[in-house]
C-alpha positions as CSV (number, residue, x, y, z in Angstrom):
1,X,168.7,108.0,112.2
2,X,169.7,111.4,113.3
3,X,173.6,112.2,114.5
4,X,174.3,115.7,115.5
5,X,177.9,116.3,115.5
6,X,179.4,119.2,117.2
7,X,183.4,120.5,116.3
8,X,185.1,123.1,118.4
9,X,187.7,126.0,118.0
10,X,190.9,123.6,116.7
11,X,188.3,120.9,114.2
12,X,187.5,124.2,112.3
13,X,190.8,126.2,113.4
14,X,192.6,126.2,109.4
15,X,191.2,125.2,106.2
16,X,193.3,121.3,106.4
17,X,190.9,120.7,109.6
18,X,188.0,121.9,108.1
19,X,188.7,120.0,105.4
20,X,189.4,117.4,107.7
21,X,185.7,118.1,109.4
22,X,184.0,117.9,106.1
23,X,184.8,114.3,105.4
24,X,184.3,112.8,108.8
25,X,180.4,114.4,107.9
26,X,179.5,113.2,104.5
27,X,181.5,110.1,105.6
28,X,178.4,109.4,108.4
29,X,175.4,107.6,107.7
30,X,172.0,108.7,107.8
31,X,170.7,112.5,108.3
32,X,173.3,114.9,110.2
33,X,172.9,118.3,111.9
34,X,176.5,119.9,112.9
35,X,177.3,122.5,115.4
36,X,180.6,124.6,115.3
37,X,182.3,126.7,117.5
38,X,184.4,129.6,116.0
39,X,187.5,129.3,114.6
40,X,190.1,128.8,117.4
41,X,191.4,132.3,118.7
42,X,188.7,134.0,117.2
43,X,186.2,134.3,120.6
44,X,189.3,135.5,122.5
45,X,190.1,138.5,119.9
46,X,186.4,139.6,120.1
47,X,186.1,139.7,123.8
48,X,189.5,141.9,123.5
49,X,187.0,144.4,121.4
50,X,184.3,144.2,123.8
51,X,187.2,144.7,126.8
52,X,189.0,147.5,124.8
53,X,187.2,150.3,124.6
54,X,189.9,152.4,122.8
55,X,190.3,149.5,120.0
56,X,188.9,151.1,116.7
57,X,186.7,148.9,115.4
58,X,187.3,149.5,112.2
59,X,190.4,148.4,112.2
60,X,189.1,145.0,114.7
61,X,186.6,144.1,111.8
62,X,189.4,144.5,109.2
63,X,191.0,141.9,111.1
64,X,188.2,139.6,111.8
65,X,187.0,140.4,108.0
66,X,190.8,139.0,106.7
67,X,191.4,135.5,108.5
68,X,187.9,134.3,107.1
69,X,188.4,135.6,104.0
70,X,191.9,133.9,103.3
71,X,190.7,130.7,104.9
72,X,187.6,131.2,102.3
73,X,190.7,131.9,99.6
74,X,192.6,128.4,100.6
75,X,189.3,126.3,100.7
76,X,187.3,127.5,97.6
77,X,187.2,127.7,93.5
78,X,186.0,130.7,91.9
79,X,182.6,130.1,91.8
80,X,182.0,128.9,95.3
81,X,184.3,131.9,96.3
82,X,182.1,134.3,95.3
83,X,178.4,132.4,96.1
84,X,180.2,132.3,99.4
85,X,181.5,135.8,99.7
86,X,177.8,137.3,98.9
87,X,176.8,135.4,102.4
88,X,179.9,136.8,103.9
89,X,179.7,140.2,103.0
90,X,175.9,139.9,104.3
91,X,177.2,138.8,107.7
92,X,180.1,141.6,107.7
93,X,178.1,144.1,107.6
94,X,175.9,143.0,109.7
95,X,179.0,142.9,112.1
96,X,180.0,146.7,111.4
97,X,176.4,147.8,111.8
98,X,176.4,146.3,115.1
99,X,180.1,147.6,116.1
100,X,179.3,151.3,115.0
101,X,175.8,151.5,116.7
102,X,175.4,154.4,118.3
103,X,175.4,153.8,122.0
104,X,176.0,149.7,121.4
105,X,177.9,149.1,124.5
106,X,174.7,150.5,126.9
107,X,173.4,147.5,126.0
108,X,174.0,144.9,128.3
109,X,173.6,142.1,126.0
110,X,175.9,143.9,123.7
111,X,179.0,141.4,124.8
112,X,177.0,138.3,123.8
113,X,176.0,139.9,120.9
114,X,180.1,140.4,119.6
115,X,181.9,137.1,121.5
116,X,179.2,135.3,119.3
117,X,180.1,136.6,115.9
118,X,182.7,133.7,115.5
119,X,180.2,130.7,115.2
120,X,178.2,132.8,112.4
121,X,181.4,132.5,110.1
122,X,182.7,129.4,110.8
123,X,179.5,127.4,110.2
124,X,179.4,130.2,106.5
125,X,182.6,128.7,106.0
126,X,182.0,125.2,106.7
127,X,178.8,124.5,104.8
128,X,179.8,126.3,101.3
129,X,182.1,123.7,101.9
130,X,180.0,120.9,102.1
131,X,178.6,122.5,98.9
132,X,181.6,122.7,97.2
133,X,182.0,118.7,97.8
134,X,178.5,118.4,96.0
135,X,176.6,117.8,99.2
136,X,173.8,119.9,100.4
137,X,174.5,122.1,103.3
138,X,173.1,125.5,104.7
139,X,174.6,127.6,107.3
140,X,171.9,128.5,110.1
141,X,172.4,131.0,112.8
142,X,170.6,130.1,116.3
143,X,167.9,133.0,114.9
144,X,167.5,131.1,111.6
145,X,167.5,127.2,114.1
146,X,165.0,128.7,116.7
147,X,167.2,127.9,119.6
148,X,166.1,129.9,122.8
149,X,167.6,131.1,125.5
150,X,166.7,132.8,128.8
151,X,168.7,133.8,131.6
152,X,171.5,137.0,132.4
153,X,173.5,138.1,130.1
154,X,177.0,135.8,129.1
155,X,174.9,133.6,131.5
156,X,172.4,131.8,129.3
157,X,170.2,128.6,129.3
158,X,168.6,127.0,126.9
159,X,164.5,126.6,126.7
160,X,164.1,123.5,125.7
161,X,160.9,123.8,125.1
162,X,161.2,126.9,123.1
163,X,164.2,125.6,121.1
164,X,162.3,122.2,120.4
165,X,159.2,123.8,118.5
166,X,161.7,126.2,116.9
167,X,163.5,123.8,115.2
168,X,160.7,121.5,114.3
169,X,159.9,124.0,112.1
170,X,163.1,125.7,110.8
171,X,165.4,122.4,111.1
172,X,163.9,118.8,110.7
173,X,162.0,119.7,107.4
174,X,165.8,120.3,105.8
175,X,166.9,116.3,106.7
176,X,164.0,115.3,103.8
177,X,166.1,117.1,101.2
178,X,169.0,115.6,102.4
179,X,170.6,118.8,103.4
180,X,172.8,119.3,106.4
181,X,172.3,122.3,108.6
182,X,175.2,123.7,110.0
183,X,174.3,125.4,112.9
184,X,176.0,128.2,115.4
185,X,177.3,127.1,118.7
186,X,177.6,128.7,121.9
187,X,174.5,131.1,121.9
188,X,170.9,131.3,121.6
189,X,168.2,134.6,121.5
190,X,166.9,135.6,124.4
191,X,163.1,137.2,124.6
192,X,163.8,140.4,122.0
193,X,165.9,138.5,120.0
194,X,169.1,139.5,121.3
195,X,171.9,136.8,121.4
196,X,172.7,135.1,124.7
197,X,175.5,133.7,125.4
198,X,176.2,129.9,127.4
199,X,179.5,130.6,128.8
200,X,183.0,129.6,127.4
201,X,183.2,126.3,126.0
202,X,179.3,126.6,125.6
203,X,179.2,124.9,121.9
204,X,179.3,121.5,123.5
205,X,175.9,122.4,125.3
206,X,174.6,124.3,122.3
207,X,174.8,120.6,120.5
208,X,173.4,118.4,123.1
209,X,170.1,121.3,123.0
210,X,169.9,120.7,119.0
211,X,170.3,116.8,120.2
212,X,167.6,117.0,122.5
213,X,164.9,119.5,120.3
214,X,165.4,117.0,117.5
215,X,165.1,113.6,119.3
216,X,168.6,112.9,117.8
217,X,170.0,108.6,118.3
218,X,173.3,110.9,119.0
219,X,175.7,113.1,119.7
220,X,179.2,113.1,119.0
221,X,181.5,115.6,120.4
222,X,184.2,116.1,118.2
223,X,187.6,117.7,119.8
224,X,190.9,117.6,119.5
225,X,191.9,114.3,122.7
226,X,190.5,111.1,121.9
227,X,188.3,111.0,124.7
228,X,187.9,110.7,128.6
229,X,191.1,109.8,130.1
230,X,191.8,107.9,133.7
231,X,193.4,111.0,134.7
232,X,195.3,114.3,133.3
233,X,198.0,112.9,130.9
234,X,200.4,116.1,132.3
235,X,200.0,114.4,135.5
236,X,199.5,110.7,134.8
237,X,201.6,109.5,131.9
238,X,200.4,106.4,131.7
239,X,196.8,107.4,132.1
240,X,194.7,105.5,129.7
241,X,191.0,106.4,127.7
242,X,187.9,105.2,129.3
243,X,186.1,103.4,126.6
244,X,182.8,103.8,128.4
245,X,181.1,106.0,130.9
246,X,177.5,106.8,132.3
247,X,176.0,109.9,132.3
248,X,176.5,110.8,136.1
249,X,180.3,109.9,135.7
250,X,180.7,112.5,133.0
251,X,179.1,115.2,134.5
252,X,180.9,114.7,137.1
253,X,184.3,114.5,135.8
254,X,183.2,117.5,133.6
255,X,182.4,119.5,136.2
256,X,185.5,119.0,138.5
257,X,188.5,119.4,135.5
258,X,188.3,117.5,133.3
259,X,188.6,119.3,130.0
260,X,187.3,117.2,127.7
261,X,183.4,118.3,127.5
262,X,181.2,121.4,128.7
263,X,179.5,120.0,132.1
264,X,176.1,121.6,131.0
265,X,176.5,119.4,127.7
266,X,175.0,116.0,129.8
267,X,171.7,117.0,131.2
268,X,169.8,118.1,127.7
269,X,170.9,114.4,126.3
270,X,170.6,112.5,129.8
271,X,166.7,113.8,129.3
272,X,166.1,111.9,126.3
273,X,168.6,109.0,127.1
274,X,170.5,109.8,123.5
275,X,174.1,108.5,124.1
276,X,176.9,110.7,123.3
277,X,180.0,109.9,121.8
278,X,183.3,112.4,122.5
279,X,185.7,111.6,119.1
280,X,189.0,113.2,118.1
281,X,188.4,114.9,114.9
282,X,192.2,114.5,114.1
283,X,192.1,110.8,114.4
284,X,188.5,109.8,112.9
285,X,189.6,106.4,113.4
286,X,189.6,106.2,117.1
287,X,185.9,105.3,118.5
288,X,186.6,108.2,121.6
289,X,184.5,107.5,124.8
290,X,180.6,106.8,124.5
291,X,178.3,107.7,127.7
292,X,175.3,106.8,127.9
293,X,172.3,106.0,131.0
294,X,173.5,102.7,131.6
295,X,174.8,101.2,134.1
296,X,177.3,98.0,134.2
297,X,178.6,96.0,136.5
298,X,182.8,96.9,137.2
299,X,185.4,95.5,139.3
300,X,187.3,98.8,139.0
301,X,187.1,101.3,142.2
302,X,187.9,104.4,140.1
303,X,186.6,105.2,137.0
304,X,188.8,108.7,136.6
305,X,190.2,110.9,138.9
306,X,190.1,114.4,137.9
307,X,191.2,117.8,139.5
308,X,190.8,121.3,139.8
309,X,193.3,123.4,140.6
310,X,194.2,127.1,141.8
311,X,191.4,127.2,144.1
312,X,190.8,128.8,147.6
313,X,188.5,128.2,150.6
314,X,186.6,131.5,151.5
315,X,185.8,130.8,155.6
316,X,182.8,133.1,156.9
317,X,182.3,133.1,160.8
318,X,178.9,133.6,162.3
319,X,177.8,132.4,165.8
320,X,175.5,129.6,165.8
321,X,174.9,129.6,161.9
322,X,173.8,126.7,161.1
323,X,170.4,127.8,162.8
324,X,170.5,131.5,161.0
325,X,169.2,130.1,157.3
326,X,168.5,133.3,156.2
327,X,172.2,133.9,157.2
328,X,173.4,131.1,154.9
329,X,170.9,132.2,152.2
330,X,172.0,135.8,152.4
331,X,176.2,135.0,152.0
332,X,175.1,132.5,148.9
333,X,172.8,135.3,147.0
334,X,175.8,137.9,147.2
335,X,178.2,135.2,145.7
336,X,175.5,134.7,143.0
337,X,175.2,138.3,142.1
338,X,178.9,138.7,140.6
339,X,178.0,134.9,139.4
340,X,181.0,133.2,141.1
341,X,181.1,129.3,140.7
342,X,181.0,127.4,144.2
343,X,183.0,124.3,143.4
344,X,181.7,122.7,147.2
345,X,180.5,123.7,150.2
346,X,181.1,123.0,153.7
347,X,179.0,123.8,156.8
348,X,179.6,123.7,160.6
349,X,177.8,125.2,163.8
350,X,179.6,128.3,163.2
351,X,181.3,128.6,160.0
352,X,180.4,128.3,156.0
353,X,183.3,127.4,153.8
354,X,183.4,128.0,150.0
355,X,185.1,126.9,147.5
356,X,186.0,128.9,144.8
357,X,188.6,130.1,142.2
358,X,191.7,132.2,143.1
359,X,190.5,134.5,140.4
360,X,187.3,135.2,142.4
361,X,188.4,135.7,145.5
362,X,189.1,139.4,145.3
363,X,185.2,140.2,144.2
364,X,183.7,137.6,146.0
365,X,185.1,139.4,149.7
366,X,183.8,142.4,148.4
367,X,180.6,141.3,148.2
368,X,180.7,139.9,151.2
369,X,181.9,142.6,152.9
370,X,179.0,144.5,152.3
371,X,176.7,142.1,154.8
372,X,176.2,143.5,157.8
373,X,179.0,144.1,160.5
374,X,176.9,142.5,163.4
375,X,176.2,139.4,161.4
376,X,179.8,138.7,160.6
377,X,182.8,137.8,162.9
378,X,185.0,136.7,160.4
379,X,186.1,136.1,157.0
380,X,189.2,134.2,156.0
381,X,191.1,132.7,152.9
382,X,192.9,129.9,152.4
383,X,194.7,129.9,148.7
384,X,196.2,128.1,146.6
385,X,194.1,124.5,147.2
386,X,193.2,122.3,144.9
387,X,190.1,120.1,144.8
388,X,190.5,116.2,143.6
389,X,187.2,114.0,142.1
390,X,187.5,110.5,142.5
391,X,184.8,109.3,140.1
392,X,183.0,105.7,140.1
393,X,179.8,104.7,139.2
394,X,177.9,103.9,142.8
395,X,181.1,104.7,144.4
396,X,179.2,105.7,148.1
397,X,177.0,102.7,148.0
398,X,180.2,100.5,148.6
399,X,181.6,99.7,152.0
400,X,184.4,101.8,152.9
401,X,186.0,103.7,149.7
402,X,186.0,106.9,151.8
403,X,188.3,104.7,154.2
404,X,190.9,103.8,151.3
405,X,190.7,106.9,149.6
406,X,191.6,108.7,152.4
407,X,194.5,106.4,153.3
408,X,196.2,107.1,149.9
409,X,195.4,110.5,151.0
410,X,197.5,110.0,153.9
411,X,200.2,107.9,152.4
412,X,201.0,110.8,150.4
413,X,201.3,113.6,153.2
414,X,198.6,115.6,152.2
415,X,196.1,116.8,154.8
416,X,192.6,117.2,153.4
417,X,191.3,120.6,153.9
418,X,187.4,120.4,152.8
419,X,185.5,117.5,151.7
420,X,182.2,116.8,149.6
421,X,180.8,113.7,150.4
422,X,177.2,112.4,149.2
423,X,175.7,114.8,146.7
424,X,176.6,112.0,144.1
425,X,176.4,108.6,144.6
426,X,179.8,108.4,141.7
427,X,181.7,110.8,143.1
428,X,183.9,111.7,145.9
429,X,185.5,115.4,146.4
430,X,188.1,116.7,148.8
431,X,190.5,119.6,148.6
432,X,193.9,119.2,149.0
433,X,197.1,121.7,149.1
434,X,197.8,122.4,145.5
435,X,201.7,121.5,146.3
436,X,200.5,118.4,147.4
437,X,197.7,117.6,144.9
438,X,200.1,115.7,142.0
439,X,201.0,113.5,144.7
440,X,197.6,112.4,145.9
441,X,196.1,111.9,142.3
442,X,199.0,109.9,140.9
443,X,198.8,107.4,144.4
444,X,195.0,107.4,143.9
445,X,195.1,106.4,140.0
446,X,198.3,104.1,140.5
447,X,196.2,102.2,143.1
448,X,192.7,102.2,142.5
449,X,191.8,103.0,138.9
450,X,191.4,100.1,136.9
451,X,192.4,98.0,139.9
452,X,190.3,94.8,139.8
C-alpha cells in the first residue's frame, strides 16, 4: 500500500508542528511518499524579493538563511545539526547563486524559480528529521522526483506522463528500502529544467500528481480545519464537517470558495480513482473528509454551500453577438492573455457577461479596451457581487431544486444577478449582491443542507 501525504504552510510552520508532522508519518502503515509546502510566511517574503527590486538580496537571503537555521537549532542534536547543515549550506548557495545572477530577473521564469525556494527547505528540514527519529528519509526536490511541468510561467501543469516515468525511476525504487521521500510541493521543471510554478496553494496539486505517477491507494491532505464543512464557519456557526464526498462535489466546492483544498488537486486522483482523504494535522485523531468516485444514495438536498466573494460582472455589448463567434472568442483570448480567472459566464443575443475578481477588473478593461471600436458598444461593471455554489451530488437531475433554491433566494431579498446552471450535474451557481450574500447562504444551509 502506498499513502502519499501532503502538509501545507502551518503542518510545517514551527519545529512543535513539524514535530507534530513527523509522527502522524512514521505513525502510518505501509510505504509513504510526503509532499510539503514551505514553511508558512515563507512563499509570501520571497515573492516580496521578486516584487522589490531595490531589496538587497543579501540581506533577503540572510533572512531566509536565519528562520531555517533556528528551526534546524530547535529540532536537532549535534550530529544531525551538522549532517543537516552540509545539505543546507548546499541549497543556500544554490539560492545566492541564483539571486546574484547576472541579469536573473530577464528571465521570465526567474519568479518561479525564487517563490519555489521554500518547499526545497522545508522538505531538508523535515526528512533529517525523520532521520533523527531513526527512520529513513531523503529530501527530493521536483528535479531529483522527475515531476514535469509545461505551461506559462507561475502558470504550470503537470505532464503526467512525463512525471509518471520520472518517478518510476527516481521515486518507487526508495519504498524497497523502506525510505520515505520527502518531496517539494508547488512546482515542477519545465522543458530546460527551469522550475514552474502551479499557482498559490499549488502543493495540494503537486501531491495528487505524485499520487497519480505512483498509482498511490491514497492521498491525504493534511491542513490545519478538519475537513469539508456544510458551509464557511464565519458565516454558518453551526455548520457541520461532511464526512463524505465525491469527486465532482469537491471540485466543485473547491473551485467556488471553499478553502479547504487546491481545485486542480481532484482531477490527477479522479484519473486513477485513488480516494483522498483531507485530515487536520493538529488533531490526527479526527478521520477529516474522504472523497472518492462513488456515488451514494442521500436524502439531503445540499451537500455544502460555498461562496465567493468580492467579485464583479464585466458586461460587453455587441449587436447580435451571439452569432459573431469569433467576437466571443476574441473578448475570451484577451482575458486569457493577462490570465484572469472567469468564475462564470453568461450569454445573451447581445451581451457577454463575466465574472471575475474585483482585483482583475482594472487589467481586464484594459485589455478589452484594446478590441476594436466598431466591434464594441459597450462595456460595463457591476462590483462588489458575490457568487454562491449550492453543491449536491446529481443536484440538476432532480425535479425542481432550481425552483426552491431560488425561493430562499427570494425570501431573503436578494435579487440574483447572473446564474450558472448545467455545466455540472452537482452544482448550482448564481451571483448575488455581496451585502446580501450572508443572508442567502445562511437561509440556504438552514433549510436545505442536511434536510432529509
Amino acid at each position: 500500500m502506498i499513502t502519499v501525504l501532503k502538509f501545507g504552510g502551518t503542518s510545517v510552520g514551527s519545529p512543535e508542528a513539524l514535530t507534530r508532522v513527523a509522527n502522524i508519518i512514521v505513525n502510518g502503515e505501509g510505504s509513504k511518499a510526503v509532499v510539503v509546502s514551505a514553511m508558512s510566511g515563507i512563499t509570501n517574503f520571497l515573492e516580496s524579493i521578486v516584487d522589490d527590486p531595490n531589496l538587497k538580496a543579501d540581506d533577503a537571503l540572510a533572512s531566509f538563511e536565519k528562520k531555517h537555521e533556528d528551526v534546524a537549532k530547535q529540532l536537532f542534536d549535534d550530529k544531525t545539526l551538522a549532517l543537516f547543515m552540509a545539505e543546507f549550506r548546499e541549497r543556500i548557495n544554490s539560492f545566492a547563486d541564483l539571486l546574484n545572477r547576472p541579469d536573473a530577473r530577464k528571465d521570465p521564469y526567474f519568479k518561479d524559480a525564487v517563490v519555489s525556494q521554500g518547499e526545497r527547505f522545508s522538505s531538508l528540514l523535515l526528512a533529517h528529521l525523520l532521520n533523527k527519529m531513526g527512520y529513513k528519509a531523503v529530501a527530493l526536490t521536483s528535479e531529483m522526483a522527475g515531476i514535469v511541468a509545461v505551461g506559462k510561467p507561475q502558470s504550470g501543469c503537470a505532464d503526467l506522463l512525463g512525471t509518471a516515468s520520472g518517478m518510476t525511476i527516481n521515486v518507487k525504487p526508495l519504498f524497497d528500502s523502506g525510505t520515505v521521500p520527502v518531496i517539494t510541493g508547488f512546482y515542477g521543471i519545465e522543458k530546460e529544467g527551469r522550475p514552474l510554478t502551479f499557482g498559490r496553494g499549488g502543493s495540494d496539486y503537486s501531491a495528487a500528481i505524485v499520487a497519480n505517477a505512483l498509482d498511490a491507494d491514497m492521498l491525504e491532505i493534511w491542513t490545519d480545519v478538519d475537513g469539508f464543512m456544510s458551509a464557511d464557519p464565519r458565516i454558518i456557526p453551526d455548520a457541520v464537517k461532511v464526512d463524505e464526498m465525491n469527486f465532482g462535489e469537491a471540485a466543485e466546492l473547491a473551485y467556488f470558495g471553499a478553502k479547504v483544498l487546491h481545485p486542480r488537486t481532484i482531477e490527477p486522483v479522479r484519473m486513477k480513482h485513488i480516494p483522498l482523504k483531507v485530515r487536520n494535522s493538529f488533531k490526527p485523531e479526527e478521520p477529516g473528509t474522504l472523497i472518492h468516485h462513488l456515488r451514494k444514495p442521500r436524502n439531503d438536498l445540499l451537500r455544502s454551500v460555498a461562496v465567493k466573494t468580492d467579485l464583479s460582472i464585466i458586461t460587453v455589448s455587441s449587436a447580435e453577438i451571439a452569432y459573431r463567434p469569433a467576437m466571443v472568442a476574441r473578448i475570451i483570448e484577451k482575458i486569457a492573455e493577462i490570465n484572469v480567472i472567469v468564475y462564470a459566464i453568461s450569454t445573451s443575443l447581445s451581451t457577454i457577461a463575466l465574472l471575475v475578481h474585483n482585483l482583475d477588473v482594472k487589467q481586464t478593461l484594459m485589455k478589452l479596451n484594446t478590441l476594436h471600436a466598431a466591434d464594441i458598444e459597450r462595456i460595463d461593471v457591476k462590483s462588489n457581487v458575490a457568487l454562491i455554489c449550492a453543491v449536491g451530488d446529481n443536484l440538476l437531475n432532480k425535479c425542481g431544486v432550481s425552483g426552491d433554491i431560488f425561493s430562499v433566494v427570494k425570501d431573503a431579498e436578494a435579487n440574483v444577478e447572473m446564474i450558472s446552471e448545467g455545466a455540472s450535474d452537482v452544482s448550482l451557481n448564481f451571483v448575488v449582491p455581496m451585502d446580501r450574500m450572508m443572508d442567502v447562504v445562511r437561509k440556504l444551509h438552514d433549510r436545505y443542507v442536511g434536510a432529509a
